[in-house]
C-alpha positions in Angstrom: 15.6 -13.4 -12.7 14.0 -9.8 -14.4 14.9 -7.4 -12.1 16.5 -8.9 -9.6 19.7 -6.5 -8.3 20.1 -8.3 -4.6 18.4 -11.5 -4.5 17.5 -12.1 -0.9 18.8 -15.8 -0.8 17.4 -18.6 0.5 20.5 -19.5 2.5 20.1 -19.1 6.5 20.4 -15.3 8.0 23.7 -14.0 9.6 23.8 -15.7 13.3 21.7 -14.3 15.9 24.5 -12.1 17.2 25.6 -11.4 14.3 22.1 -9.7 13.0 21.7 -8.2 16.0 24.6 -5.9 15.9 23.7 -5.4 12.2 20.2 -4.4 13.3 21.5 -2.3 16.0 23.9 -0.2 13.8 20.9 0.3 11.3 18.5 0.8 14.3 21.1 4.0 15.4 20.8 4.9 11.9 17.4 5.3 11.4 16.7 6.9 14.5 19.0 9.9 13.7 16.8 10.2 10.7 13.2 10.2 12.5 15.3 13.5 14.0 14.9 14.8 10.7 11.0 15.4 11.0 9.8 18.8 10.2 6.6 20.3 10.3 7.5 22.8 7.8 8.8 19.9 5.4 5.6 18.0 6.4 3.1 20.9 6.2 4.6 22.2 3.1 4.1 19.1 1.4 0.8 18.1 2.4 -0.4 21.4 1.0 1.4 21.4 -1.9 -0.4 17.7 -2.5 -3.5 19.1 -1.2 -3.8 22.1 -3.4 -2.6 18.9 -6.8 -5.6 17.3 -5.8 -8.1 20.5 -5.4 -6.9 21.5 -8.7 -7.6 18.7 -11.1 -10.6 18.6 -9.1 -11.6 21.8 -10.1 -9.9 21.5 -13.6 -12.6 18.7 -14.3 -15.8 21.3 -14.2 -14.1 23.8 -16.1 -13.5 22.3 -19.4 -16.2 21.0 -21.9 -14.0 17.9 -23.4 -14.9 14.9 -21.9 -11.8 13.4 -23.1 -9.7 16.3 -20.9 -12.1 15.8 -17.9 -11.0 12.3 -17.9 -7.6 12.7 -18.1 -8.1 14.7 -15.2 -9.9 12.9 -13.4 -6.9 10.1 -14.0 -4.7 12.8 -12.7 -7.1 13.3 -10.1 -6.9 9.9 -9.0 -3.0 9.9 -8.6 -3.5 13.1 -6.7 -5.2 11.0 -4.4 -3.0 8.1 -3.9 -0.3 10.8 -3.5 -2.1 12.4 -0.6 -2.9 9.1 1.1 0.9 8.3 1.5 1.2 11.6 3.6 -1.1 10.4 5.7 0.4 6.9 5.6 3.0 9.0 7.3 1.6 11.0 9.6 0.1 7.7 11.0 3.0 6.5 11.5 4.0 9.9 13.4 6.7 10.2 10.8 5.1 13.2 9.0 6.2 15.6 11.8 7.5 15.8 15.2 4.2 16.2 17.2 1.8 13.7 17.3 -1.7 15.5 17.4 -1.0 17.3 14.2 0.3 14.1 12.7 -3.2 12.4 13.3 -5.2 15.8 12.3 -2.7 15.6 9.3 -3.8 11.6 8.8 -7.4 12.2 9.1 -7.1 15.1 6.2 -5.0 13.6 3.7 -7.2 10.0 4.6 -10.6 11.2 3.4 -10.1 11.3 -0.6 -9.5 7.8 -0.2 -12.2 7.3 2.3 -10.2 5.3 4.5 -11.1 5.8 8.5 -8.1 6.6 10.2 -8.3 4.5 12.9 -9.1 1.4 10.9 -5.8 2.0 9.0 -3.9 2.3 12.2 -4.8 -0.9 12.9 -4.5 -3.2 10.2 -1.6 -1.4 8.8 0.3 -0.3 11.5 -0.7 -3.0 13.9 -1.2 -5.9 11.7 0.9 -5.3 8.6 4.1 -3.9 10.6 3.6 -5.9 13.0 3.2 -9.5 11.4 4.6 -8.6 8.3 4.4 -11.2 5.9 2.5 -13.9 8.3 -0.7 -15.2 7.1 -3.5 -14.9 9.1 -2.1 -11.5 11.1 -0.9 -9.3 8.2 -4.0 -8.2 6.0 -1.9 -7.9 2.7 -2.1 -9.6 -0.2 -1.3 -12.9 1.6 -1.1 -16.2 -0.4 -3.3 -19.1 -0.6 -1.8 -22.7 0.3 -2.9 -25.2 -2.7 -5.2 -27.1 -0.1 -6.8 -23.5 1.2 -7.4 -22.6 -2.9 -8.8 -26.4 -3.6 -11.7 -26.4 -0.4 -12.7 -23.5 -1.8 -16.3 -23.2 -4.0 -16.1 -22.5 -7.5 -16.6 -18.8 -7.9 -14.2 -17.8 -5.1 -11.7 -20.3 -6.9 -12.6 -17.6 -9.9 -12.0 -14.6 -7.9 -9.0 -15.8 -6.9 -7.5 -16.3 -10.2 -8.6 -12.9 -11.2 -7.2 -11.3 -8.1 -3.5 -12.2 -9.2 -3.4 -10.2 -12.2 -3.2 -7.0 -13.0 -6.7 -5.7 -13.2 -7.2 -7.7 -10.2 -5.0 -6.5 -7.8 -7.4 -3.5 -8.0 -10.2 -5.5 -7.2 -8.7 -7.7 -4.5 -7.6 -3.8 -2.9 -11.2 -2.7 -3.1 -12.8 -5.8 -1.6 -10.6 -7.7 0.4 -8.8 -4.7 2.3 -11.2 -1.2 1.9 -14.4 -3.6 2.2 -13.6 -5.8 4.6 -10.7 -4.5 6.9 -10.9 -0.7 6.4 -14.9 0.0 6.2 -16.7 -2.8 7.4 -14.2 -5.2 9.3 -16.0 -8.1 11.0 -16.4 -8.8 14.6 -13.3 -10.2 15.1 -11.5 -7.5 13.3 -13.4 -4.8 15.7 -12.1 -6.5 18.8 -9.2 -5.7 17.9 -9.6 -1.4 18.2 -8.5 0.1 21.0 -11.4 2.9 20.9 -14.2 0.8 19.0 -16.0 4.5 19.4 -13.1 6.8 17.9 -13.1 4.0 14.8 -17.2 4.4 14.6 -16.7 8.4 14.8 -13.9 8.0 12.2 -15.8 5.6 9.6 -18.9 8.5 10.1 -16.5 11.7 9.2 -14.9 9.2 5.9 -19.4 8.6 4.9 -19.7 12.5 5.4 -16.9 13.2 3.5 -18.3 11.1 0.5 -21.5 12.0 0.1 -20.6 15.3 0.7 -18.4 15.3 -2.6 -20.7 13.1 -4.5 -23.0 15.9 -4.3 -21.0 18.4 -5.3 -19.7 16.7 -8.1 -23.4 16.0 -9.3 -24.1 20.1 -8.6 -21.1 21.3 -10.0 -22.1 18.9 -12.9 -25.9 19.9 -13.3 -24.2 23.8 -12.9 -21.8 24.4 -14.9 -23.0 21.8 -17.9 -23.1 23.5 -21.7 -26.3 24.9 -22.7 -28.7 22.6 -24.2 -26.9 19.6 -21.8 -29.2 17.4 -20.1 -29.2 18.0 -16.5 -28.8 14.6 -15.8 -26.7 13.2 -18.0 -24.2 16.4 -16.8 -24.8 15.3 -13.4 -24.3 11.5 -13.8 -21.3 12.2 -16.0 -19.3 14.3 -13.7 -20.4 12.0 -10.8 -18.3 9.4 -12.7 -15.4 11.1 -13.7 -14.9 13.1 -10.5 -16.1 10.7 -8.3 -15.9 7.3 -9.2 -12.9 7.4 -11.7 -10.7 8.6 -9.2 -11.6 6.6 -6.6 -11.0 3.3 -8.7 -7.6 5.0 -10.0 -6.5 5.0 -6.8 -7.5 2.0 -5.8 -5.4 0.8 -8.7 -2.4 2.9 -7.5 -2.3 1.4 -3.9 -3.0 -1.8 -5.0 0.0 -1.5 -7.9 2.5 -0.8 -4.4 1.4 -2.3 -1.8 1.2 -6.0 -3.7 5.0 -5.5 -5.3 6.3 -4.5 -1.5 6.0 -7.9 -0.3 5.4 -10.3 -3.0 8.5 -11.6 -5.5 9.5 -14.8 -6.2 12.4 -14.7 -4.0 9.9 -13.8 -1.2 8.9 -15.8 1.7 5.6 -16.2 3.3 4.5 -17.7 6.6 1.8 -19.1 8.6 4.0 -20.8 11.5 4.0 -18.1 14.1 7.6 -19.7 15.5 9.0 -20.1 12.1 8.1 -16.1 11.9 11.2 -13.8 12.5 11.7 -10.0 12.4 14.8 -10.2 10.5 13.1 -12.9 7.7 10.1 -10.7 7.0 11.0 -7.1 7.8 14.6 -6.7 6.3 14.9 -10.1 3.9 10.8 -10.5 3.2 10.7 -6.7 2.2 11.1 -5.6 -1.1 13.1 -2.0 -2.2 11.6 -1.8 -6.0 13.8 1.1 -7.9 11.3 2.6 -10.1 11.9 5.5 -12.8 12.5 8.9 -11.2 9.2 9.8 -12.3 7.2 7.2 -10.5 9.7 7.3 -7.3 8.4 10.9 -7.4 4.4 10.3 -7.4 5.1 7.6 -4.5 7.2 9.6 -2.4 10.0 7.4 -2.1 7.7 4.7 -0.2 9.6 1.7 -2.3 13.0 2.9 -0.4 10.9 -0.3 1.6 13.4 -2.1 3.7 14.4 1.6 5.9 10.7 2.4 6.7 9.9 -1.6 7.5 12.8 -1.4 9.8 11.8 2.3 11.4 8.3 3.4 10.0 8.7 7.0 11.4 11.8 8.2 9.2 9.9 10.6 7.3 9.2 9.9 3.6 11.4 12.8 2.8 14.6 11.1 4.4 13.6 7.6 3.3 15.9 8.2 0.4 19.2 8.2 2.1 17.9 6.1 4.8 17.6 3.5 2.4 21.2 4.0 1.2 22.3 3.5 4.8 20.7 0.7 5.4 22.0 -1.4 2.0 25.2 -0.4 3.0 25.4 -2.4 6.5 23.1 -4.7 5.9 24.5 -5.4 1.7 23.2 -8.4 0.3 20.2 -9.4 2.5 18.2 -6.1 1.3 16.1 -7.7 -2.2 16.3 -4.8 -4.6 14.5 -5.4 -7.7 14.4 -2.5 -10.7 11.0 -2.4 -11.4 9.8 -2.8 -14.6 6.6 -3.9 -16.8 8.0 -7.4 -17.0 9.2 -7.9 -13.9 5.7 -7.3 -12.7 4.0 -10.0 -15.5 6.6 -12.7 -13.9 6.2 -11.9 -10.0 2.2 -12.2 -11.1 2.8 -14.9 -13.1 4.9 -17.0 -10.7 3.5 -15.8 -7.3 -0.4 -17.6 -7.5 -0.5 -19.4 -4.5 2.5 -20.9 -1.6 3.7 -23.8 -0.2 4.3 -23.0 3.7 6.4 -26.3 4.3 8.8 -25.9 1.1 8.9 -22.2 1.3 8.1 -21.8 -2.8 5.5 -20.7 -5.3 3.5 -22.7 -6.9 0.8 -21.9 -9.7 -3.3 -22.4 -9.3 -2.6 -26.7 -10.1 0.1 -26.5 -7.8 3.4 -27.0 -9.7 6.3 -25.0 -8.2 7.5 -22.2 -9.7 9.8 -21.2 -7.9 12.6 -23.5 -6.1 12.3 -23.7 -2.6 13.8 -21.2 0.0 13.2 -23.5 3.3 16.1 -22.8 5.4 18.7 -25.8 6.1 17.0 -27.4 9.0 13.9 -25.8 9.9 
């Protein structure tokens, strides 16, 4: 299989005792790394980040080539992504030792994204870490059962199909998670919060935040445009590239991690709450991708997956060596895949929809793809 380092096989987990003691030792593990939180490390890098993203921000009004102020506003983009995974952190109180700065720190490095911080506590921390990889209880890019994909209409059917590919995962990000979990979650979703009123007061500072810069990417725009520039067209155009280019560029960037983290062929998925373990989902069902230094750098080591699944407040500055502790107890039931553009065409080619009973992937007429993982008498 492309990719695939450590298959996580489809052969039953150690015994319960046995995985337990594993667990603990990793548990021990990770916990003298969490003791590793600093708020100088943490600070230093959510300004360094910050100051990234104010930059090519700034960089965008100050040259007249459209084609530069684009790649900027790309740059911009990543910038944002970059920052959001510091906040990822800090809601997770991994960022640094003390908990109030960790959620001012969140609600900073959340607002490029526009992402209310409470909202993200939730489905992420609550939902995602908590049920990882169950449907129905993780919001993630969960699969579709062939008989779910068949009842529904035509043009969701469509949607669907676009959704796994690689323009799509963008899309399904944008609508299925910042839409309708993050922004505007339905009733039942709301029910849910803890402080319905701290998410309202949260979702209100996110809206400030983005008209706030849509203006003053339009003024900035209409101010500093060439002579002889239409005021408008200045103002629309820099709206666009310092507004919404970024905004779907990162988008694309969360989207591009977030679906690879828990979706491979050698993956499984659930909707049987008693079928549902820790050890299945959070250590076997999570995926460590080894990306290019380059790329390992702009995500802040988020893809060392397993660690931070297992203990989400080891800061993303230890996750590195936390990862390498916790391949070497727990060896071949750790899926490490080395990423690459074709191992991302075949996990989107094979992974369209699942069969819950047989444990395998099918494609959108239902013909397996993958063989089945079901575990010897479940």
């Amino acid at each position: 299989m492309p990719g695939l380092i450590q298959p996580s096989s489809a052969s039953p987990p150690p015994s319960t005792a046995d995985r337990d003691e594993l667990l603990r030792v990793v548990r021990q593990r990770l916990i003298a790394a969490t003791a590793a939180r600093s708020i100088a490390k943490g600070g230093a890098l959510i300004a360094l980040v910050g100051a990234i993203y104010a930059a090519t921000y700034a960089a965008i009004f100050f040259t007249e080539f459209w084609l530069l102020k684009i790649v900027l506003g790309y740059a911009n983009g990543l910038a944002i992504g970059m920052l959001f995974l510091i906040g990822h952190d800090a809601c997770h109180m991994g960022l640094t030792p003390v908990g109030w700065l960790n959620r001012l720190l969140g609600r900073i490095a959340f607002l490029p994204a526009l992402h209310p911080y409470s909202s993200w506590e939730l489905s992420h921390n609550g939902l995602h870490h908590g049920w990882t990889n169950l449907k129905g209880r993780d919001p993630g890019y969960s699969p579709l059962s062939k008989e779910e994909f068949d009842r529904l209409p035509a043009w969701r059917r469509t949607l669907q199909r676009i959704y796994r590919t690689s323009f799509g995962l963008t899309l399904y990000y944008l609508i299925e998670n910042w839409v309708r979990v993050e922004m505007f979650p339905n009733a039942e979703h709301r029910a849910r919060f803890r402080n319905p009123r701290q998410f309202q007061v949260d979702r209100v500072i996110v809206a400030a935040f983005a008209l706030a810069m849509i203006g003053l990417s339009i003024g900035l725009g209409i101010l500093m445009r060439p002579a002889g520039q239409a005021a408008w067209i200045a103002g629309l155009g820099h709206f666009a590239v310092a507004w919404v280019l970024p905004f779907l560029i990162w988008n694309g960037f969360i989207s591009f991690i977030t679906f690879q983290q828990h979706t491979h062929p050698r993956i499984r998925w659930f909707d049987n709450e008693p079928e549902w373990t820790f050890y299945d989902t959070q250590v076997r069902g999570t995926v460590h991708i080894e990306f290019p230094w380059i790329l390992r750098m702009l995500l802040h080591n988020i893809n060392e997956h397993t660690a931070h699944h297992i203990n989400p407040r080891v800061p993303l500055y230890e996750l590195k060596s936390a990862q390498a502790g916790v391949r070497e107890v727990l060896n071949g039931d750790v899926m490490v895949v080395r990423w690459s553009p074709r191992v991302m065409r075949d996990t989107l080619r094979r992974c369209k929809l699942y069969d819950f009973r047989e444990h395998r992937w099918l494609d959108f007429d239902g013909r397996p793809t993958t063989e089945s993982m079901k575990v010897a008498g479940a």
